[in-house]
N, C-alpha and C positions, 0 to 999 in steps of 0.2 A: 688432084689426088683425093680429096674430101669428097669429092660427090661419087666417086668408087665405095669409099665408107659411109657415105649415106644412102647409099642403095641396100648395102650390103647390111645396115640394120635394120632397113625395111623389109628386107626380106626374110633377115632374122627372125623379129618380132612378126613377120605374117606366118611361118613356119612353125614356132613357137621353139626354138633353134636357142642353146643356151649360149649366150654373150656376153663381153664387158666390154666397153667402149674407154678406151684409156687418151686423153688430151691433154696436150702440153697446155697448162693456165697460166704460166709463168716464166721467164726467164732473165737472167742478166750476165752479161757478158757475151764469150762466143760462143755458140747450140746452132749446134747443126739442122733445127729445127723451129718457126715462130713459132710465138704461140697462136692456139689455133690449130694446130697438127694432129690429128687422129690416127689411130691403128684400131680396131676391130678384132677381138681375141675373142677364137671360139672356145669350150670344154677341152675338144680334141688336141687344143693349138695351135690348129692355122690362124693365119692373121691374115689382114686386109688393112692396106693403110702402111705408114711408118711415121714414127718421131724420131727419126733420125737413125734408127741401127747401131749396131754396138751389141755390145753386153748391158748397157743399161735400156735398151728394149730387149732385150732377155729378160732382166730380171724383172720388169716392168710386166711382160707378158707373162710370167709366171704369177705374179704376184694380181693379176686381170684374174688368171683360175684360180686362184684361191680365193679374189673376190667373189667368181661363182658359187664356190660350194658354201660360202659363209653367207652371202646375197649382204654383204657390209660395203659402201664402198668408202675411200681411203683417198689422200693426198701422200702421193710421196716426192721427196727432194733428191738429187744426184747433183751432188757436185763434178763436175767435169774435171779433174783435174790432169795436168799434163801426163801422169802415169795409167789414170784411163783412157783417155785421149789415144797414147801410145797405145795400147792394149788391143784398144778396138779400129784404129785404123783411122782415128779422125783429128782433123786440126780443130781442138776448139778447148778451154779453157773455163766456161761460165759456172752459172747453177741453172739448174730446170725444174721447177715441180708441175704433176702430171696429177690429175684426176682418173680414177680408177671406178667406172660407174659398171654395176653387172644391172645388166638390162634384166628388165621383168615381160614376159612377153602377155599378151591377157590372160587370167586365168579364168579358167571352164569349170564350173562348179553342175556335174551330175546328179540330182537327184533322183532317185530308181524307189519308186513313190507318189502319188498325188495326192495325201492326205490331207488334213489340218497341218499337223506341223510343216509338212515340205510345203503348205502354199502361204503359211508364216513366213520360213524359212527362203524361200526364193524370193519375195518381195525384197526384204533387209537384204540378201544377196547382191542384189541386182541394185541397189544401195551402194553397196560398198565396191561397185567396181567389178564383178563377177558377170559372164556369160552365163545364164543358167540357162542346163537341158534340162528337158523334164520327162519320166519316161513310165507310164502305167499303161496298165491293160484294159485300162477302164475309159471309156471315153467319158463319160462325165465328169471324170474326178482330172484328167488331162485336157482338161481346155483353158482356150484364151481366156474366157472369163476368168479365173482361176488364177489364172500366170498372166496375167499382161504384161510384166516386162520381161520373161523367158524367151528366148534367143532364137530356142527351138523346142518346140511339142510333141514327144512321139507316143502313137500307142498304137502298143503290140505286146507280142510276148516278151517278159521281161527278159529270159535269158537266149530267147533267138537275135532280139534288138541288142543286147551288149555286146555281142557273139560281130556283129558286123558294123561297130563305130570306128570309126577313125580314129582315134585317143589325140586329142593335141599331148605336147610335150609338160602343160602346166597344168594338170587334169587335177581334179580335187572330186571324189566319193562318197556319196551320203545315199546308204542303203534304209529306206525306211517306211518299207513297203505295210502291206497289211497283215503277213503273217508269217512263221517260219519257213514254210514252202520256199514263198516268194524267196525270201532273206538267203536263202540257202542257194535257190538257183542261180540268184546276181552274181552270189559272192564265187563258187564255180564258175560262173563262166569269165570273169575276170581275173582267176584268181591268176598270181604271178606278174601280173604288169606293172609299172613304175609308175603307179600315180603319187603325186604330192601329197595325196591325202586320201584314207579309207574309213569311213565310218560307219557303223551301224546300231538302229538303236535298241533296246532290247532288254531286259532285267539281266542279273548275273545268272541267271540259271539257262534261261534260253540263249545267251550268248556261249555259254560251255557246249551246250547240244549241240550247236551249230557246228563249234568248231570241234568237236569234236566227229563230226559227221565229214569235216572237211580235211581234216588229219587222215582220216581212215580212207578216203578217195584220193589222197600222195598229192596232198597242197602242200604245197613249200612251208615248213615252219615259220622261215622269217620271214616270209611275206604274210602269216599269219601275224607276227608278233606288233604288225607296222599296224596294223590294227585296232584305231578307236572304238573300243568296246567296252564297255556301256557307252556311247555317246555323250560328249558335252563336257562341259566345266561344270563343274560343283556349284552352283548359284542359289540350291534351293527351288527349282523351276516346279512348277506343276501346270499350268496353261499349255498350250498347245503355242505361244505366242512366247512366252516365256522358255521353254524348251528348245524353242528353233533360235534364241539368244544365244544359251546357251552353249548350242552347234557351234553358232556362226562364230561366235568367240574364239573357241577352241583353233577353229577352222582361219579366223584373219591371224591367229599367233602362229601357225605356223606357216602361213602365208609371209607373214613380215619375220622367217627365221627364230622365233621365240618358243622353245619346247615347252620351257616354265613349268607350270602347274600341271597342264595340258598332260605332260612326259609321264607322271604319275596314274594317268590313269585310263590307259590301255588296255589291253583286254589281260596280258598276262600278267599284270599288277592286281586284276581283281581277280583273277582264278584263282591266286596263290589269299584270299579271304577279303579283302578290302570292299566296303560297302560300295555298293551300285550310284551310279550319280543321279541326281534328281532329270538330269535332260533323258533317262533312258525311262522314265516312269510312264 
C-alpha cells in the first residue's frame, strides 16, 4: 500500500501538486493500522493510502488541509476508544499518533531582469534551495556567465516570454527589469495568476504609476494588493548585493509561511504614505 503512496508523492512533488503526507509514528494497543502506515491528502481531498479509516482518518485528513494552507506540520493523538471503535465500524481499542507533513514541492523563483541585483539575487537564490529562471531581452546581461546556477536562461520579449511559461504550482516573482516599460509589461501579462509571491522593485512613486496604469487596464485589485512593492525588507540596503538580501529575505519568509515584517510592506501600505524600503533604492 506504501509504494501506491510513494509514487503518488513523487508525482506530487514533480507536478508541484499541493500535499500532506500523514503516518502513523506510534501505537499501543489495538489500530487497525502499524506504524508506518501512510495516506497522501491532497488540497482538493482526495487521498491515496489509509491509516486505518474511520472518522479519525477523517479528521486526520482534514487536519492534512489545514496543514496545507498553514505549510506547519503537527503530531496528533486518537485514542480509539470502544465508542469510536463503534462509530466507525472497527474492532480496536488502543492509541495512535500520526505525523502530519504538508509537502513543499520545489520552488521556482522568476526573475523578469538580468541586472546587478537579479545576478546578486539568483546566486544567494540558488543557495537557498530555489530553481531560478532568468528572463531579459538582453543577451548579454542573460547569460550563463551571469547565472551559473540558474535552472533556465531565456531571452526574448519580456511580455511575449511570460505570456507562454508554464507557472509551476510554487512560482515566486521578482520583477526587476531596467525600466517602467519593461515593469509594466511583465506585470500585465501575468497579472491575476497564483504565484507565492510577486515583487517589484521600484521607488514609491514609480510603483503608484505602475499600478495605477494597471488599475485602469481591469487588473484585479487583489491581485494588485498581493503585491511587494517597493521590494525587500527594511535592512538599510544600498549595494546591489545588499538589496537582492534583502528580496531574498522577504522572499525565504514567505516561503517558510512567515508574513512578519514582510506583511507591512506591500505596495498598499506604502501608497497610503509609508517610506519606500531601502531594497527598492
Amino acid at each position: 500500500m506504501n509504494e501506491e503512496v510513494f509514487r503518488a508523492v513523487v508525482s506530487a512533488l514533480d507536478r508541484g501538486d499541493a500535499a500532506a503526507l500523514v503516518t502513523i509514528v506510534r501505537t499501543s494497543g489495538s489500530t487497525p493500522q502499524r506504524v508506518g502506515a501512510k495516506m497522501l491528502v491532497y488540497a482538493d481531498g482526495r487521498t491515496i493510502g489509509t491509516i486505518g479509516g474511520g472518522c479519525y482518518e477523517s479528521d486526520a485528513a482534514l487536519k492534512a488541509r489545514e496543514a496545507l494552507r498553514t505549510r506547519q506540520a503537527q503530531v496528533v493523538r486518537y485514542e480509539l476508544s470502544d465508542d469510536l471503535a463503534e462509530e466507525s465500524g472497527l474492532i480496536c481499542g488502543g492509541q495512535m499518533e500520526v505525523y502530519i507533513e504538508p509537502l513543499e514541492p520545489a520552488a521556482h523563483l522568476y526573475l523578469v531582469g538580468a541586472g546587478h541585483v537579479s545576478a546578486c539575487l539568483g546566486r544567494f537564490a540558488a543557495g537557498t534551495g530555489f530553481h531560478v529562471h532568468v528572463l531579459d531581452d538582453r543577451e548579454r546581461f542573460a547569460s550563463r556567465d551571469r547565472f551559473p546556477e540558474a535552472t533556465e536562461i531565456l531571452v526574448d520579449t519580456i511580455a511575449d516570454a511570460l505570456g507562454r511559461i508554464q507557472w509551476p504550482a510554487n512560482s515566486f516573482l521578482v520583477v526587476v527589469t531596467r525600466g517602467h516599460k519593461h515593469d509594466l509589461d511583465a506585470l500585465r501579462a501575468v497579472a491575476g495568476r497564483p504565484f507565492r509571491y510577486v515583487g517589484m522593485i521600484g521607488s514609491r512613486a514609480k510603483v503608484k504609476r505602475i499600478f495605477d496604469e494597471l488599475t485602469a487596464g481591469g487588473c484585479p485589485a487583489d491581485w494588485l494588493q498581493q503585491i511587494r512593492a517597493p521590494i525587500g525588507l527594511d535592512i538599510g540596503a544600498v549595494t546591489p548585493a545588499e538589496i537582492a538580501v534583502s528580496i531574498l529575505a522577504e522572499i525565504v519568509a514567505v516561503r517558510n509561511g512567515r508574513a512578519g515584517h514582510a506583511d507591512t510592506l506591500h505596495m498598499s501600505s506604502k501608497l497610503r504614505g509609508q517610506d519606500q524600503t531601502a531594497g527598492a533604492k
